[in-house]
matplotlib code that plots the C-alpha trace (Angstrom):
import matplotlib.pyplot as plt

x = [11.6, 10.8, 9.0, 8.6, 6.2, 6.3, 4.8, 7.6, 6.0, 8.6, 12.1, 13.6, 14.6, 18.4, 16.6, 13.9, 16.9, 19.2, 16.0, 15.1, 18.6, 18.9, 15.9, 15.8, 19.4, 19.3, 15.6, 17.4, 14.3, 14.3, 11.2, 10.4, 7.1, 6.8, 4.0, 3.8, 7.4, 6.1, 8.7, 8.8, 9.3, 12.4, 14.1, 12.6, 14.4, 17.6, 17.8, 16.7, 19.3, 22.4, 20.8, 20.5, 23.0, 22.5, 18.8, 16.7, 13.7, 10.5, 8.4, 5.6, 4.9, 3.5, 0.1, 0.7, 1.6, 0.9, 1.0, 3.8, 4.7, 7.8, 8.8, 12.1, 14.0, 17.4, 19.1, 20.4, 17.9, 14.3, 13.5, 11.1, 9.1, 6.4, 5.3, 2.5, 1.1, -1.3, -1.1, -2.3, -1.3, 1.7, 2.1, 4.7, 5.2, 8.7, 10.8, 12.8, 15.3, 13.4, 10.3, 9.9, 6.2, 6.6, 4.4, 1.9, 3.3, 0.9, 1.4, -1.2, -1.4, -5.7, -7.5, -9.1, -11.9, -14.5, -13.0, -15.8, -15.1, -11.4, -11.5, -14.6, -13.0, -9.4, -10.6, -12.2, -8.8, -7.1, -4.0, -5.6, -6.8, -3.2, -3.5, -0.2, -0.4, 0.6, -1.1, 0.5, 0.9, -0.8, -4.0, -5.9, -8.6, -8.8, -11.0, -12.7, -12.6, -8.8, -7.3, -7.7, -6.3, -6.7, -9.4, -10.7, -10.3, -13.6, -14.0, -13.3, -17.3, -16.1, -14.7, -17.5, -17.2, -13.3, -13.9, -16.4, -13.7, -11.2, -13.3, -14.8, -11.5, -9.6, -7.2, -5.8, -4.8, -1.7, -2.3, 0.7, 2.9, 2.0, -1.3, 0.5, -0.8, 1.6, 0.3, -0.3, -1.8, 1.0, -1.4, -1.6, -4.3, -7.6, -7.1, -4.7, -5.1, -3.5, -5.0, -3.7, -3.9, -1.0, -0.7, 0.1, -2.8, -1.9, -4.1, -5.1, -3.2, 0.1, -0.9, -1.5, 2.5, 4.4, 5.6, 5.6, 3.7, 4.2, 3.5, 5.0, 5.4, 8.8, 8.4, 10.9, 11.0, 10.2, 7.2, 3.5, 3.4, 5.4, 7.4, 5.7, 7.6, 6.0, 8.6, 7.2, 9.1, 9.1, 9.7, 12.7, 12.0, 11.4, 14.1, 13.7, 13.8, 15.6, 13.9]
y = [37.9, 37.3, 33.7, 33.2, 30.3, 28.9, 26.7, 25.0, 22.5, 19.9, 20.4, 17.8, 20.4, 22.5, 25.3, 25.2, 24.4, 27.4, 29.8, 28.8, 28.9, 32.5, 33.7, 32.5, 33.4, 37.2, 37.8, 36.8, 34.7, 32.6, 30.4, 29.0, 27.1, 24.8, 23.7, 20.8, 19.3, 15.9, 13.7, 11.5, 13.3, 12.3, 12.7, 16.1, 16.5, 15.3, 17.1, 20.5, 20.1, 19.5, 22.4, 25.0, 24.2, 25.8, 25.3, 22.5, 21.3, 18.5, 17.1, 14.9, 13.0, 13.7, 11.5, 9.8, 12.4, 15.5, 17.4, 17.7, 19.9, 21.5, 23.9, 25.0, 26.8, 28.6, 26.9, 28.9, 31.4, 29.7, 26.8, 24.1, 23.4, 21.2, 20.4, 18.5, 17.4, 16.3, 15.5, 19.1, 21.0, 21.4, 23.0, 24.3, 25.9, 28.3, 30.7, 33.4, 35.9, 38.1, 37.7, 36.7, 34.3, 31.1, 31.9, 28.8, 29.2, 26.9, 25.8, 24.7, 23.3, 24.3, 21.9, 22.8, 20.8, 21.1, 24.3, 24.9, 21.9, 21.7, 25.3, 24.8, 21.5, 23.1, 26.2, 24.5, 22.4, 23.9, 24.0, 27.1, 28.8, 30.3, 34.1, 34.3, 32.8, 32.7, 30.4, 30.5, 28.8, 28.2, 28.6, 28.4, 31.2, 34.7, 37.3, 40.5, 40.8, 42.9, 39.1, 38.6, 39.7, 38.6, 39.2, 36.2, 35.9, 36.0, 36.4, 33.0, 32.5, 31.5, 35.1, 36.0, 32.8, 33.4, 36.8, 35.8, 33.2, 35.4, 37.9, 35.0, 33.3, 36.9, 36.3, 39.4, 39.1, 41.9, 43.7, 43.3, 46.1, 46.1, 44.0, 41.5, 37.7, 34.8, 32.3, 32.6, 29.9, 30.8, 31.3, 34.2, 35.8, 35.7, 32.3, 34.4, 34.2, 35.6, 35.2, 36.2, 32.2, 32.4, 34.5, 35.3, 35.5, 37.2, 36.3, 39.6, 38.9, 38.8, 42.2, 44.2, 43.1, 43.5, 46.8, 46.2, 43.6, 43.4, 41.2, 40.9, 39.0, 38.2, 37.6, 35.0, 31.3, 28.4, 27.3, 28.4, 30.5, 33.2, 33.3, 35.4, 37.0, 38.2, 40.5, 40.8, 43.3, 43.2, 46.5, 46.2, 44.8, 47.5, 48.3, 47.4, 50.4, 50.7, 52.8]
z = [-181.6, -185.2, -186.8, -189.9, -192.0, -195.5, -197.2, -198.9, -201.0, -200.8, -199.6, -201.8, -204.8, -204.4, -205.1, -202.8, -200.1, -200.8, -200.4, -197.2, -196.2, -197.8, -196.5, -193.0, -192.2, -194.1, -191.7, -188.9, -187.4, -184.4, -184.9, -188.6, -189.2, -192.5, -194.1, -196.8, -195.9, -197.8, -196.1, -193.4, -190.1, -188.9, -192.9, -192.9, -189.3, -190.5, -193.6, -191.9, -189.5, -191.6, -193.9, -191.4, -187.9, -185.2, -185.3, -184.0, -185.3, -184.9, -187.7, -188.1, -191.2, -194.4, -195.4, -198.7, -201.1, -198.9, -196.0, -193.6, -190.9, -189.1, -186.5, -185.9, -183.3, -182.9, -180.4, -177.7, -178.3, -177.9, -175.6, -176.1, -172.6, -174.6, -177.3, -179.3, -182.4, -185.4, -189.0, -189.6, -186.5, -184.3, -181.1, -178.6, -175.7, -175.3, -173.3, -174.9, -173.4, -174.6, -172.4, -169.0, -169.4, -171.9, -175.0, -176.8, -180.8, -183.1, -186.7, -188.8, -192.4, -193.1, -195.0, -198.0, -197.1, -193.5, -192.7, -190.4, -188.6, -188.6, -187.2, -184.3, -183.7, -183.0, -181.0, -178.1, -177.5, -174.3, -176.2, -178.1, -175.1, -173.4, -173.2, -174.8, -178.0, -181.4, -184.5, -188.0, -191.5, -194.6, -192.5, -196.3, -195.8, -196.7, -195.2, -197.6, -201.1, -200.6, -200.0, -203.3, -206.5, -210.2, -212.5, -211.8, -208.2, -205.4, -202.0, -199.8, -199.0, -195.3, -194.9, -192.5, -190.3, -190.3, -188.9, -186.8, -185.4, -184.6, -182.8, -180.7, -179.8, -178.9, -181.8, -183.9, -187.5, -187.5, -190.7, -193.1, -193.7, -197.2, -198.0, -200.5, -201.4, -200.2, -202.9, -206.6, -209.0, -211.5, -214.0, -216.7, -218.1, -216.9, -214.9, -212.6, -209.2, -206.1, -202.5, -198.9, -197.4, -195.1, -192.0, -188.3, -185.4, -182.0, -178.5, -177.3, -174.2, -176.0, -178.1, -174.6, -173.3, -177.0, -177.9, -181.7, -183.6, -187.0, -189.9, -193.5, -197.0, -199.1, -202.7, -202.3, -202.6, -204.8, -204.2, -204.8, -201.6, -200.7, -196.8, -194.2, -191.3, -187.4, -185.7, -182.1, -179.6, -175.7, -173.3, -171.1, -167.9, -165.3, -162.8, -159.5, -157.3, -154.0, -150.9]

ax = plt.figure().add_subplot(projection="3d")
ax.plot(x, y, z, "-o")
ax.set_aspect("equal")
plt.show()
C-alpha cells in the first residue's frame, strides 16, 4: 500500500501537471495527499480527475491566495468509509484489500504560524486518536539540526516540542531511506537553505501489524518541495486450520 504527498504549489502550470502525472503513475501509489492546491475545491476536483482517471479525489478550498488541500484515491483499490475536513486538515477513514481493519489517513497543510497551538489543538480531536493511523503533508517542522542543510540553515526552535509530540500522541516518524530535504528556498550561496518539512507519521498500533514501513523523497517536481512516498506492507492473512 504506498501514499504519497506533495506540496504542489499550484496545479495550474503544464509542467507542474505532467510531474504529478509522471510521478504518481511510475510509484505506483494508491493514496496521494496535496498540499497548496490554490483553487477552488470542486475546480481542483475536476481538473485532478480528468488529469489522472481512474482515481477519485475530494478538495476543500484554498483561502484567498493560499492553501488548499486534496486527497486522492485509486478507485477500485481504496475505499472511502468517511471522511472530514478543515481549511488546513483533511481526514478519511479507508479499507484496502490489502488489510482487513479500515485505517484513519490525515492530511495536513502546517501553519507557519501558532504551531504550538494548531498542533495541541489537533491532537486532542478524536479523529487523531484511531490506533491505526496515518498523518502526512507539508506538516512545516523539522526535528534535530540533521533536518537541515545549507550554510545558513538552523535548527526549527520547536524541534523539542515536535518530539515531545510525537512521543506523547504514540506517533512514529519512519526514518527516510536516505535522510534528504523535501523543500529548498532555491537560493544559492550563503542564503541556501534546505529543510526536511514534509513527512509521514505512523500510530504505534499500525507499526506493530505492518511488515514493512518505509518512507522516502523524489527529487522530482516543480514546485519548492520535493514528493514524499510511505510504502506500508501487510502479512498474509493466516490460514484457517482444519481439525
Amino acid at each position: 500500500m504506498i501514499f504519497s504527498s506533495w506540496n504542489c504549489r499550484g496545479l495550474a502550470s503544464k509542467p507542474k501537471k505532467l510531474a504529478l502525472k509522471e510521478w504518481l503513475i511510475n510509484s505506483k501509489a494508491e493514496v496521494l495527499f496535496l498540499q497548496e492546491t490554490l483553487g477552488k475545491g470542486y475546480e481542483v476536483e475536476n481538473m485532478l480527475k480528468s488529469l489522472l482517471p481512474g482515481w477519485s479525489f475530494t478538495a476543500i478550498d484554498s483561502t484567498g491566495h493560499s492553501g488548499g488541500i486534496a486527497i486522492g484515491v485509486k478507485e477500485g483499490r481504496i475505499k472511502v468509509t468517511n471522511q472530514w475536513g478543515t481549511k488546513q486538515v483533511m481526514g478519511m477513514e479507508v479499507l484496502s484489500p490489502d488489510f482487513s481493519l479500515p485505517i484513519s489517513i490525515v492530511n495536513i497543510y502546517g501553519p507557519c504560524q501558532g504551531r504550538e497551538i494548531f498542533w495541541e489543538d489537533l491532537m486532542v480531536k478524536s479523529s487523531m486518536k484511531s490506533s491505526l493511523l496515518i498523518v502526512g503533508g507539508d506538516l512545516n517542522f523539522s526535528i534535530g539540526r540533521a533536518e537541515a542543510w545549507g550554510p545558513s540553515a538552523r535548527e526549527d526552535p520547536l524541534s523539542i516540542f515536535f518530539q515531545n509530540l510525537l512521543l506523547d500522541n504514540n506517533l512514529s516518524d519512519p526514518f527516510p531511506l536516505k535522510l534528504k530535504p523535501t523543500w529548498r528556498n532555491r537560493r544559492a550561496g550563503e542564503d541556501r537553505i534546505a529543510k526536511r518539512l514534509d513527512r509521514f507519521l505512523l500510530s504505534e498500533g499500525l507499526i506493530s501489524k505492518t511488515s514493512i514501513f518505509r518512507q522516502w523523497v523524489e527529487e522530482v517536481g516543480s514546485s519548492g518541495h520535493f514528493p514524499i512516498f510511505l510504502d506500508l506492507s501487510f502479512p498474509p492473512p493466516k490460514a484457517s486450520s482444519s481439525l
